[in-house]
C-alpha positions in Angstrom: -10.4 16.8 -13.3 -7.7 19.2 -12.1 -4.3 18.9 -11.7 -4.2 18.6 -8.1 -6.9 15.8 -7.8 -4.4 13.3 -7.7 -1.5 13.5 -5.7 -2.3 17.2 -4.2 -0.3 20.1 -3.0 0.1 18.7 0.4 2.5 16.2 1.9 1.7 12.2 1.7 -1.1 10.9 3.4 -0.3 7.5 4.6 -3.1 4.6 4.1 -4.8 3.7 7.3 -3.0 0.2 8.7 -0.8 -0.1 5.6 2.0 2.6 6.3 1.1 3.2 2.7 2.3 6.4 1.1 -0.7 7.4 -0.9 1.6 9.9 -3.0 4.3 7.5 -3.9 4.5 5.5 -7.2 7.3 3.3 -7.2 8.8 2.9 -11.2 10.6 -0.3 -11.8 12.0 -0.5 -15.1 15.3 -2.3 -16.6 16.1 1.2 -18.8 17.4 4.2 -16.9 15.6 6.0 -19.9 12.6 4.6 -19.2 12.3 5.2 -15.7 12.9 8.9 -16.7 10.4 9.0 -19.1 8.0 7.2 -16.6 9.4 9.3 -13.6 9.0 12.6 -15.0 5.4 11.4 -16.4 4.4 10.3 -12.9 5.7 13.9 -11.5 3.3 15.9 -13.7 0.3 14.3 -11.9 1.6 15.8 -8.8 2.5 12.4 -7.1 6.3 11.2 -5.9 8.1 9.0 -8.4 10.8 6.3 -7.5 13.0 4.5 -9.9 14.6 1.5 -9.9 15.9 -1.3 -11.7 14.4 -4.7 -11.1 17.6 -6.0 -9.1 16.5 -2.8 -6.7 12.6 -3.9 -7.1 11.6 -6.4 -3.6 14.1 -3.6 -1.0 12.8 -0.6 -2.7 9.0 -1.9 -2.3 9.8 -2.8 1.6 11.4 1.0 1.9 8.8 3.2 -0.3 5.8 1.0 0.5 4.1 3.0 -2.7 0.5 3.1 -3.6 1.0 2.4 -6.8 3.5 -0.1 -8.8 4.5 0.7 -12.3 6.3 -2.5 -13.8 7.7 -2.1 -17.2 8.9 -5.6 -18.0 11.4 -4.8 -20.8 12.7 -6.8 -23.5 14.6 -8.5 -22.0 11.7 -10.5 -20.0 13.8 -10.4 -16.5 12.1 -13.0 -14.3 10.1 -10.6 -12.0 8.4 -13.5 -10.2 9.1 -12.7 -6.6 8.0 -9.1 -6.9 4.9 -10.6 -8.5 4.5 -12.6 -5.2 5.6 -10.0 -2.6 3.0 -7.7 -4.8 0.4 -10.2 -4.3 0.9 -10.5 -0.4 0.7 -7.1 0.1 -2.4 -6.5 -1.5 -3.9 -9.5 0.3 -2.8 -7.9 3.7 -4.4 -4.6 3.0 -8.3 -3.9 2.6 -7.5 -1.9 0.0 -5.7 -4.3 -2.3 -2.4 -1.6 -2.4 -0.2 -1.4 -4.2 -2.2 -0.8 -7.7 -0.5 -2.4 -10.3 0.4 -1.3 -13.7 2.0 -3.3 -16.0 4.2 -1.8 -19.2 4.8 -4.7 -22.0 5.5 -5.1 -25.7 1.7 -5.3 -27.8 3.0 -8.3 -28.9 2.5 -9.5 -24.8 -0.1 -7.8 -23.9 -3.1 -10.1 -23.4 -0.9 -12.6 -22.2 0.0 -10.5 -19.4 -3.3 -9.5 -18.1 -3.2 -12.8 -16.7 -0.9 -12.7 -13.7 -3.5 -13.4 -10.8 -5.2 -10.6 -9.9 -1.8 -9.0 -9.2 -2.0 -6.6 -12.1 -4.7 -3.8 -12.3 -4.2 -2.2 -15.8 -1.3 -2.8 -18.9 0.0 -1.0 -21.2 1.6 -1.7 -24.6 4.6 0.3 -25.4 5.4 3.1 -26.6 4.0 4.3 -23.4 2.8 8.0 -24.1 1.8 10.8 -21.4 -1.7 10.4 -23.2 -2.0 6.6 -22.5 -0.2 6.6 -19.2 -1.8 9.3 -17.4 -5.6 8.1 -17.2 -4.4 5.1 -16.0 -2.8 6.3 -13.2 -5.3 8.8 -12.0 -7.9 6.3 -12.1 -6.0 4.1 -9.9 -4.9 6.5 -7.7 -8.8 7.4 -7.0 -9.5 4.1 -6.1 -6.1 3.5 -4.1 -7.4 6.9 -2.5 -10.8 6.1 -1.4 
């Protein structure tokens, strides 16, 4: 797969009836660091990162309306339940079940959190790595793309 299969050289292609931005991932992550690391990770596949802090989570998913939702939950295990729901509302409202969902946690959580409703389509144990990150994404973003 090249380079450009996922996010393209061209501009964003919104989804049909969602206003989705098919090029957008939307990083929200308690660490600055981390959404850096994530950000810049998300930018070498070609696709528009944007980072925020859960407090920022629920306006900057009304604003970006991304294709893609990269959660990393952090130790400090702030209660993301209403961007859970809000997550889970959109994806019932589009055909297309956007925004994908992927969900960074400690091993230690990690088949516990596969369990959050159908909201979450992959997760990933920490340390996240360009090598465990990047499949994920593209994969998703084929699906979110077709």
């Amino acid at each position: 797969m090249g380079r450009n299969s996922v996010g393209g050289a061209g501009g964003s292609t919104p989804a049909k009836d969602s206003g989705t931005d098919r090029n957008r991932v939307l990083i929200i992550a308690a660490s600055p660091i981390n959404r850096i690391v994530i950000s810049r990770s998300i930018e070498r596949l070609y696709l528009k990162a944007t980072a925020v802090g859960p407090e920022g989570a629920l306006e900057a998913l009304a604003a970006v309306r991304p294709m893609m939702v990269i959660v990393d939950e952090g130790r400090q295990g702030e209660s993301l339940e209403a961007l859970y729901q809000d997550l889970a509302l959109r994806r019932q409202n589009t055909g297309e079940r956007l925004p994908r969902v992927v969900l960074i946690v400690e091993p230690s959580r990690q088949k516990e959190a596969t369990t959050y409703g159908g909201v979450v389509d992959a997760v990933l144990a920490k340390p996240i790595t360009l090598e465990a990150i990047h499949p994920v994404v593209e994969r998703l973003a084929r699906e979110g793309g077709s």
